[in-house]
C-alpha positions in Angstrom: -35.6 -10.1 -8.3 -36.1 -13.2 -6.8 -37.9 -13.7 -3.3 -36.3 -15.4 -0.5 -38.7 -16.4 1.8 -37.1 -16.7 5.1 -38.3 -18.4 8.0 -37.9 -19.0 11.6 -39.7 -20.0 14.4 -39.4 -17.0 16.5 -39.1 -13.0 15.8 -35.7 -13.1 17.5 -34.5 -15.7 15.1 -35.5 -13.4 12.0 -32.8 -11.1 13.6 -34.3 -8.0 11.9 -35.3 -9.0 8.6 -38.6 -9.0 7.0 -40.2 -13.0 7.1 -42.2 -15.6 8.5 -42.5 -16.5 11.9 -43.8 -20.0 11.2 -43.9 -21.0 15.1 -42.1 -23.6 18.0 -41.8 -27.7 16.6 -42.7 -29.1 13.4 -46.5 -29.3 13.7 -46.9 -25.3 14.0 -43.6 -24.9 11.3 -45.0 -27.1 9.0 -48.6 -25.6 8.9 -47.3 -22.0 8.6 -44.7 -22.8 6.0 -47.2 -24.6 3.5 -49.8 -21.6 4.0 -47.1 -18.7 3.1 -46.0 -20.6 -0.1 -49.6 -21.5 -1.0 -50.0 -17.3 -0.7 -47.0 -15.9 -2.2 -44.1 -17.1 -4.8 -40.9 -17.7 -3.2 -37.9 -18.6 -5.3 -36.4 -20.0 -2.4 -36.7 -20.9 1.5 -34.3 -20.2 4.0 -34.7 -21.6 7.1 -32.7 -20.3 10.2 -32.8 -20.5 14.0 -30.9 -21.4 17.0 -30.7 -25.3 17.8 -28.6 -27.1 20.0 -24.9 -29.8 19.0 -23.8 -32.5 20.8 -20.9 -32.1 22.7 -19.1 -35.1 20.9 -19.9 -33.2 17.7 -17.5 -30.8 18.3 -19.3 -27.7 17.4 -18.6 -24.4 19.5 -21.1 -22.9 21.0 -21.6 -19.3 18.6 -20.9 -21.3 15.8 -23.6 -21.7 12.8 -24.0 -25.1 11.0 -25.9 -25.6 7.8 -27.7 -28.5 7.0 -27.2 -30.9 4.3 -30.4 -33.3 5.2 -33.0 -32.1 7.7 -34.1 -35.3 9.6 -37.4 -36.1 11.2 -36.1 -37.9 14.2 -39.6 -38.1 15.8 -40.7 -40.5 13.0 -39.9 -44.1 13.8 -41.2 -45.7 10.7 -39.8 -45.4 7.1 -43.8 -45.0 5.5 -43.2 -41.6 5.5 -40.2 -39.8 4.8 -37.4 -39.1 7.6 -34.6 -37.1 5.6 -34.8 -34.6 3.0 -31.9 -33.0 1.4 -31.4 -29.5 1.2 -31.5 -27.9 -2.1 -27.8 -28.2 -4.1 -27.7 -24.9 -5.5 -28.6 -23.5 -1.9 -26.2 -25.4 -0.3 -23.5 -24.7 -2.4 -24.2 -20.6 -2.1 -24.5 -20.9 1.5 -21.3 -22.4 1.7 -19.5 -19.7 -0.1 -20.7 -17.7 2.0 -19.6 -19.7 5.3 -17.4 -21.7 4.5 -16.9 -23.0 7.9 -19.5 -24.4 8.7 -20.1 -27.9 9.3 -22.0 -28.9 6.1 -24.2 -32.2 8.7 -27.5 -33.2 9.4 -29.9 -31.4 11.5 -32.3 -33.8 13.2 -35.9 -32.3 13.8 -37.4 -33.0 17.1 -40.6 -31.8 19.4 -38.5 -32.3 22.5 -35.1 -30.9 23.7 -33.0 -34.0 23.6 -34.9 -35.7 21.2 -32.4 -35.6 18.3 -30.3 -39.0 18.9 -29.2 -39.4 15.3 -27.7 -36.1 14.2 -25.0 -33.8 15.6 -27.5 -31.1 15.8 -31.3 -30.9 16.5 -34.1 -28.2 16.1 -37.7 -28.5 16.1 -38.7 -26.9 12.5 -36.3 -28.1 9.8 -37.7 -30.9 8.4 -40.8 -29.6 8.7 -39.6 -26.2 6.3 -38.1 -28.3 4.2 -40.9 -30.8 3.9 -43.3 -27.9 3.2 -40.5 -26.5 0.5 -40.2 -29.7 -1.2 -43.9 -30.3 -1.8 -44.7 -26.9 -2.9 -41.4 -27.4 -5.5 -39.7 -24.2 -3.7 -35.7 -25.2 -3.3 -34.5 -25.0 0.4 -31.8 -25.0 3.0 -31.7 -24.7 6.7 -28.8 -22.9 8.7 -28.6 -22.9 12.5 -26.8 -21.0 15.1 -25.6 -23.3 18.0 -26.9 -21.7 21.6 -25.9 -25.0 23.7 -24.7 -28.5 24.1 -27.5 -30.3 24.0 -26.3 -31.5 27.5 -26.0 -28.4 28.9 -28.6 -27.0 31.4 -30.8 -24.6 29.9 -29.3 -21.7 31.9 -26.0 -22.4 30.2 -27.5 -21.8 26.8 -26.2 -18.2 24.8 -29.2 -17.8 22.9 -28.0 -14.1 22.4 -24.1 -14.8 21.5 -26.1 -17.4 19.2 -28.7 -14.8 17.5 -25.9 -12.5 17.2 -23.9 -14.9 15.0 -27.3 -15.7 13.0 -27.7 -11.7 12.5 -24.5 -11.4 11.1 -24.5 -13.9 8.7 -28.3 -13.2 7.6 -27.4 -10.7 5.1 -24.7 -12.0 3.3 -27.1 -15.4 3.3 -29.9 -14.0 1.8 -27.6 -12.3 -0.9 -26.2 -15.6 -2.0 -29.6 -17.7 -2.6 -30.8 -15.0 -4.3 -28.1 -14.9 -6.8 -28.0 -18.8 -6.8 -32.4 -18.6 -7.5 -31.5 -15.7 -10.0 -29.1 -17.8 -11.8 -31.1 -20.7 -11.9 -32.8 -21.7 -15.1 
């Protein structure tokens, strides 16, 4: 059967399941990811958390969103790259399975706010994704949204948010494992 690494930066975030807690922002996220696949075969990432919309984006708070490009938006240069596509076949399996969801960009950020480019920002998708893609293991990223990014953080529902990401989780990890099953 093939393995689904899933990852998250917090316990809470792994609603239950078995993974890695890779850490808060894109330094620790990046670091953890790139050990775990250098120790163990994964036939596929999936990376999941809560993560903030912009209002103007329309997305309801309890919602979940799954990403079609991670983006780093703390990198201002184009010598490295900013945007990396999530996996097709991962794309198109989580989609079956929620269909909908937004199907956007998810801009990575080390600061709340940070994310002016992208209707929704984290701190540890392109960082998951960027591990994924140089250790060849296909990967997609799928958020819960607690809050506006506008909103003060005592308005946040992290827990309507993690509920929504619990619910989901099986039924995700079901489908990339078929779609990494299938796969030549």
């Amino acid at each position: 059967m093939a393995e689904v690494l899933i990852v998250a930066a917090t316990e809470p975030e792994l609603c239950g399941h078995a993974g890695l807690v890779c850490g808060v922002g894109p330094v620790e996220a990046s670091a953890a990811t790139a050990r775990a696949l250098a120790r163990a075969e994964a036939a596929a990432v999936l990376h999941v958390g809560i993560a903030g919309a912009r209002r103007e984006a329309g997305l309801l708070v309890g919602s979940l969103a799954l990403g079609a490009f991670a983006v780093y938006e703390d990198l201002g240069t184009e010598v490295a790259p900013r945007s990396i596509a999530a996996a097709p076949q991962l794309v198109a399996a989580v989609g079956v399975v929620l269909p909908d969801a937004p199907l956007l960009r998810i801009g990575t950020t080390a600061r709340v706010g940070g994310a002016d480019a992208c209707p929704v920002e984290a701190m540890e998708g392109f960082a998951v994704l960027r591990a994924a893609e140089l250790a060849g293991v296909p990967a997609v990223e799928v958020r819960a949204i607690s809050n506006h990014v506008e909103d003060e953080r005592a308005d946040w529902d992290v827990e309507g948010a993690l509920d929504a990401l619990g619910q989901a989780l099986p039924a995700l990890v079901a489908a990339i494992t078929a779609a990494v099953s299938s796969s030549p």
